[in-house]
N, C-alpha and C positions, 0 to 999 in steps of 0.2 A: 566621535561616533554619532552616526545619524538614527535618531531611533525616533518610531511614530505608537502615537496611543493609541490603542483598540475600545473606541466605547459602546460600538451596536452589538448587540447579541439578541438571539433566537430564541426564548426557553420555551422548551416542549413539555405538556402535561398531559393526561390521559384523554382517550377522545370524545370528546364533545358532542360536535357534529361533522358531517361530510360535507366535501364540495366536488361540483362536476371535473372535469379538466378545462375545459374554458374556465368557468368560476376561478381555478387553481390559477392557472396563468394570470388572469387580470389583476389577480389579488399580489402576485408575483413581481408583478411590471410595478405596482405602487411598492412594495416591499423594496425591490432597487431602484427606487427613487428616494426612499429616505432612509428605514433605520437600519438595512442592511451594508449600507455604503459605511462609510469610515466616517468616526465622527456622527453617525447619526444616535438618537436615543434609542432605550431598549423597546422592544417589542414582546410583548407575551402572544403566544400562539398558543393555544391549547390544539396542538396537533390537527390543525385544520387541512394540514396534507395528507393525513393519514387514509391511503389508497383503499384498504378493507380493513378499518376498523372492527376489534371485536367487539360482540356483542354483550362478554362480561365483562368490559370495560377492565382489560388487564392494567395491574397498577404496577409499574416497573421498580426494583430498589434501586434507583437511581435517579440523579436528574441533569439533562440534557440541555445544553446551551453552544449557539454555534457562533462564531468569531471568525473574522478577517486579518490573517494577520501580513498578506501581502495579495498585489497584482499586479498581473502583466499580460496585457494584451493590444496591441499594437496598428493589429494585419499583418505581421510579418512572425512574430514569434507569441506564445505563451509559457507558461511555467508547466513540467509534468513531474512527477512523480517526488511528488512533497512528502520527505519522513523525516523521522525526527529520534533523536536517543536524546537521554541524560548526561548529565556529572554531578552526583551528588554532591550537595556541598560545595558546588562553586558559584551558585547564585547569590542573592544577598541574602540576608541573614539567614545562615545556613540552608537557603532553598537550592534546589537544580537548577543547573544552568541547564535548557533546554535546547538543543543544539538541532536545526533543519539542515539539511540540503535538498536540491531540486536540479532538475535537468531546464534547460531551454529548451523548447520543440520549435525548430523550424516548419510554418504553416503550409508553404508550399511545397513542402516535400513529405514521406511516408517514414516515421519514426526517426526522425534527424536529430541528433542532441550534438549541439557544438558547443554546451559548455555545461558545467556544475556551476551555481550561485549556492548560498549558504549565509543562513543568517539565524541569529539566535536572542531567547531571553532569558533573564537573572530572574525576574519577578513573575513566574508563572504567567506570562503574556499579557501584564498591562502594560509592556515597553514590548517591542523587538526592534531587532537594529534591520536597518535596510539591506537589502538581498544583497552581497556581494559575489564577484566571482573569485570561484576558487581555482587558482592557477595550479596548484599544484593536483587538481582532479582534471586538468586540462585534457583535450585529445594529444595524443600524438603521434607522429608519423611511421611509420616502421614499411620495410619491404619486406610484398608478399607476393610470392610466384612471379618475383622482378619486377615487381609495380610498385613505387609508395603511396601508400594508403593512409586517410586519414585512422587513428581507432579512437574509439570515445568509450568513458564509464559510463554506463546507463545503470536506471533501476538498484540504485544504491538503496539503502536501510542501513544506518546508525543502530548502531544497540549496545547501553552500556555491558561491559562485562567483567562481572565483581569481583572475582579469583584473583584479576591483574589491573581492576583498578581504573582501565581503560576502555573509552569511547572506540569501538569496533565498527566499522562499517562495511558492508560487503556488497557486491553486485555482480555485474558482469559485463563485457567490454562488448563494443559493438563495432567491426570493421566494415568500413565503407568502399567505393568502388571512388578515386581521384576528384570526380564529381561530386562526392557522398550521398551516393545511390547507396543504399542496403547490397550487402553484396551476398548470393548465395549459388555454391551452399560456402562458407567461413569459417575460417578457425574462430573462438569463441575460446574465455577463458574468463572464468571466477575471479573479478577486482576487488581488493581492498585497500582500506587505508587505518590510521590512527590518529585519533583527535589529541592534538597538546591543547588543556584550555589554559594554562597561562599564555602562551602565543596568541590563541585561540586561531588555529591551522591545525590545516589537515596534512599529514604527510605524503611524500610524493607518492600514488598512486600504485599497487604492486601486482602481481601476477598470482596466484593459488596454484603451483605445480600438484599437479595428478600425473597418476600413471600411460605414461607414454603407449597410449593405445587405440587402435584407429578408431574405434566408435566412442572415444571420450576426447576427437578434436573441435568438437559445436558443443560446449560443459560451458554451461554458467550456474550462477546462483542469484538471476535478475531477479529483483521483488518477490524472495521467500524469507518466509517470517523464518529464524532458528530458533532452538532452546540450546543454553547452556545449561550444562550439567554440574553440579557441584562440585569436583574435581579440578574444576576449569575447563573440560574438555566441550567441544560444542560439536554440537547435533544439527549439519547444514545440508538444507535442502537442496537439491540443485536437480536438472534438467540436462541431458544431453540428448543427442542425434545424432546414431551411426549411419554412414555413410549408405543413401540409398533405401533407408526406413524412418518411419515417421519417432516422434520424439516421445523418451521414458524420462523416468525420474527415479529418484535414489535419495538416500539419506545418508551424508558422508561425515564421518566422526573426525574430527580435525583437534588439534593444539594451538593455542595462544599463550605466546609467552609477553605477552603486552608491546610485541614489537613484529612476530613471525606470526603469519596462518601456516600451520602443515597440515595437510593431508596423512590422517593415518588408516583409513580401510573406508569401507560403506556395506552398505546392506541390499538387500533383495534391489533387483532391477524391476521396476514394474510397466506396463505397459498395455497399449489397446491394440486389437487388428482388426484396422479398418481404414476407412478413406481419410478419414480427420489426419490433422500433423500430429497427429498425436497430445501427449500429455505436458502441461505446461508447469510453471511456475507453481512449483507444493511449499505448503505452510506448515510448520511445525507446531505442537501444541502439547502440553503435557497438564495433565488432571488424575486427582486417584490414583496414580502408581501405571496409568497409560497414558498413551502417546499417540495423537490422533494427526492424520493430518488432509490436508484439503487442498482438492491438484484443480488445475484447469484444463477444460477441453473446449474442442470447436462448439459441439455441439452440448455438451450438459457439464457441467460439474461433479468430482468426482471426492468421496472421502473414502478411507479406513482407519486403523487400530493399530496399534503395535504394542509388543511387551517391554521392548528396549529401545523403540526408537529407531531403528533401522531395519528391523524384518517387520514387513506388514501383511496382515491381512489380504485378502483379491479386494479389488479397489470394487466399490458399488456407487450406484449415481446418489447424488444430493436429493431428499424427496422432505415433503414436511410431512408431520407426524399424521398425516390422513392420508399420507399415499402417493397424493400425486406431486409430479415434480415439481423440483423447487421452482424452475424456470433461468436459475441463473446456466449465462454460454458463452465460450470463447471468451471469458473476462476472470480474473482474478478473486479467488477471497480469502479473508483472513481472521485471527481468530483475536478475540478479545476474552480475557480469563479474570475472574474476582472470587479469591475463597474458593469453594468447591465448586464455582459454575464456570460452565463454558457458552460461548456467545461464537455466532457466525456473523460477517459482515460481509455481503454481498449486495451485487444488483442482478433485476431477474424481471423476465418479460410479465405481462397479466399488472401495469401498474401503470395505464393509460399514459405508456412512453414509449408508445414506436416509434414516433418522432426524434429521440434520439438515436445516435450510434450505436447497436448493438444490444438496447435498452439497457446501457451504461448509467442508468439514473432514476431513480434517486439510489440515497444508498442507503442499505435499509443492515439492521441488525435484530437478531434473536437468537431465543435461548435454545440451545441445543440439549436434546434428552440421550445423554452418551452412552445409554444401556442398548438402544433402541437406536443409535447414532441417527438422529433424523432433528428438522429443525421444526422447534416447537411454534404452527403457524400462532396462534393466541399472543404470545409476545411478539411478535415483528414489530419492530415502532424504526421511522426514518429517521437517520442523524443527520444527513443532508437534503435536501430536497429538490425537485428535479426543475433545470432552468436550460433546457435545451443540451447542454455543452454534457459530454461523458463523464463520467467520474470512476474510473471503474481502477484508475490506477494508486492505489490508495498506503497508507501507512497506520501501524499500531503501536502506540507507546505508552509506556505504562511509567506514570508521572511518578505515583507512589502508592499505596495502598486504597486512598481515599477516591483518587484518580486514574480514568487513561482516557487516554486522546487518541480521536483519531484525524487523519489529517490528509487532505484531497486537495487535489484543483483543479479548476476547471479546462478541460481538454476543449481547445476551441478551432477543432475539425470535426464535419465537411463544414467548409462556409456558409456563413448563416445560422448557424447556431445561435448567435447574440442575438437575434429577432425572439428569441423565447426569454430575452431577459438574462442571459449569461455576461461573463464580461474579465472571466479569468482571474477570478479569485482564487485565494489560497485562504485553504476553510480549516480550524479546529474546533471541530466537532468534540466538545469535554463531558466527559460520561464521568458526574459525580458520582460516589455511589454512596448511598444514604444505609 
């Protein structure tokens, strides 16, 4: 096993003082020249990125330190959508094994993943072993409308699940045009798999059968956070597009028997009318005896409520606790939960990053007021910080009680992006909480 040691890290403390965006940048370009590289020594920041600092100097119960635990960038490919689940108990002495997987993104082309890599550690990440590919989350070939086409897993999430014991991971398949053009409009279908960690393999890749119906043949569950229910039964987000309208989302009640996903019903359909594709990738989240969750659009960001997890509320935009909006668009969020608090983790325009893609960066997290559902601006403090390249496609994993990670990399499209100092890292971002 080839395994490298991570000794730079980031730690963030309450804000200090400000710097302009030039200032940021400069300070940035020497930050990846020594201690954020691998192998370099630690760095204390007292949140010198910190884009609008409050002015009561909020003190977080936690504390923040970021880590490298892989890269890849080439010119030809990077790493995208780095998550991560557990196995209790199979690390060394009695720690998690902490299990990644990642897509490759081909650069010269528009969401291309020609492969799953997957790499993991025993020791809460002073080891990982080096990225491997995992053959059995391979693409594969199948005929479609009499063509064979490549289909690839995308946007997988690992997530242990305790009932049976087992490393679950779920996604959704992306079919390509012989070239591996995006093809539209596509069938689409909910992937999973199941981690052995004595092998430590993933099993061959499987399909999530739903109800044979024509505005559930474009249904994935790409990059939504679920909750399991105590029962064993899990609570999975997923997205569809009926033919000819833009896209809803749903929260569908499934069974795992530590070998089978089934589909057994789902809940309200929700959706917008308007010009956008509609509603994207929803995250699950449960607090207090509700169930909130957080969708993506073109244009804003969208949360509600539920009593059980599957009927929700009319969906209303993301705003912070003063009104106006959050700023996060057409990008993903997701939720980080400790005790009875709830946490958003987004990126969002107003953070002197229009330089980047879609202001996909930095990525910023806060406390969410759930009465009021709105995100509390005073806490917003960044876990990553912005170096040109997007990050918007991210993962959340909850190590143990003490712990959760969250974990990104750096998306290194449109060209050029590395001139701000990016370079395709793969970041864990560790949210102690004190």
């Amino acid at each position: 096993m080839v395994a490298f040691k991570i000794t730079g890290f980031i730690e963030y403390r309450r804000p200090l003082i400000t710097m302009t965006n030039i200032q940021r940048r400069k300070f940035l370009k020497k930050v990846t020249s020594g201690t954020l590289a691998l192998g370099g020594s630690s760095l204390l920041l007292p949140d010198l990125l910190a884009c609008n600092p409050s002015p009561k100097q909020y003190q977080p119960p936690y504390k923040l330190t970021l880590e490298t635990c892989a890269k890849l960038f080439d010119g030809r490919q990077c790493y995208t959508h780095p998550r991560a689940g557990i196995v209790p108990g199979a690390g060394k002495r009695g720690m998690p094994r902490v299990v990644m997987t990642m897509n490759t993104l081909d650069l010269e082309g528009s969401d291309v993943f020609k492969g799953v890599f997957g790499l993991h550690t025993d020791d809460l990440g002073k080891l990982w072993t080096e990225p491997e590919r995992l053959k059995t989350l391979d693409p594969r070939f199948e005929t479609i409308d009499g063509v064979n086409r490549p289909v690839a897993v995308s946007d997988f999430w690992p997530k242990f699940h305790r009932a049976s014991g087992k490393l679950l991971g779920t996604g959704h398949t992306v079919v390509y045009t012989p070239e591996w053009k995006v093809a539209h409009p596509r069938p689409r279908h909910t992937s999973f798999s199941v981690y052995d960690p004595e092998n430590n393999q993933w099993a061959d890749w499987k399909k999530l059968t739903i109800p044979q119906q024509p505005k559930f043949e474009d249904t994935g569950a790409g990059c939504t956070q679920r909750y399991d229910l105590e029962d064993g039964s899990i609570l999975l987000p997923m997205y569809f597009r009926p033919p000819g309208k833009n896209s809803q989302v749903m929260v569908a009640r499934c069974s795992f028997d530590g070998e089978q996903l089934a589909y057994l019903e789902h809940g309200n359909e929700l959706k917008v009318d308007d010009d956008t594709r509609g509603l994207h990738e929803p995250s699950l989240a449960h607090r207090r005896g509700e169930y909130f969750l957080t969708i993506r659009n073109d244009l804003r960001g969208y949360t509600t409520r539920s009593s059980d997890g599957m009927h929700f509320e009319p969906i209303r935009e993301w705003t912070f606790d003063d009104g106006k909006p959050l700023g996060n668009y057409n990008t993903q969020q997701h939720w980080v939960t400790h005790g009875e608090t709830l946490y958003l983790v987004y990126t969002r325009r107003g953070a002197n990053n229009d330089h980047v893609f879609r202001n996909r960066a930095p990525l910023f997290m806060a406390q969410v007021d759930t009465e009021r559902l709105v995100v509390i601006r005073e806490t917003e403090q960044i876990l990553v910080p912005e170096r040109g390249a997007r990050l918007g496609n991210f993962g959340v994993t909850e190590i143990s009680p003490q712990e959760t990670w969250v974990t990104v990399s750096e998306w290194m499209q449109p060209k050029g992006v590395e001139k701000y100092g990016s370079d395709g890292s793969v970041y864990v971002a560790r949210i102690e909480w004190q």
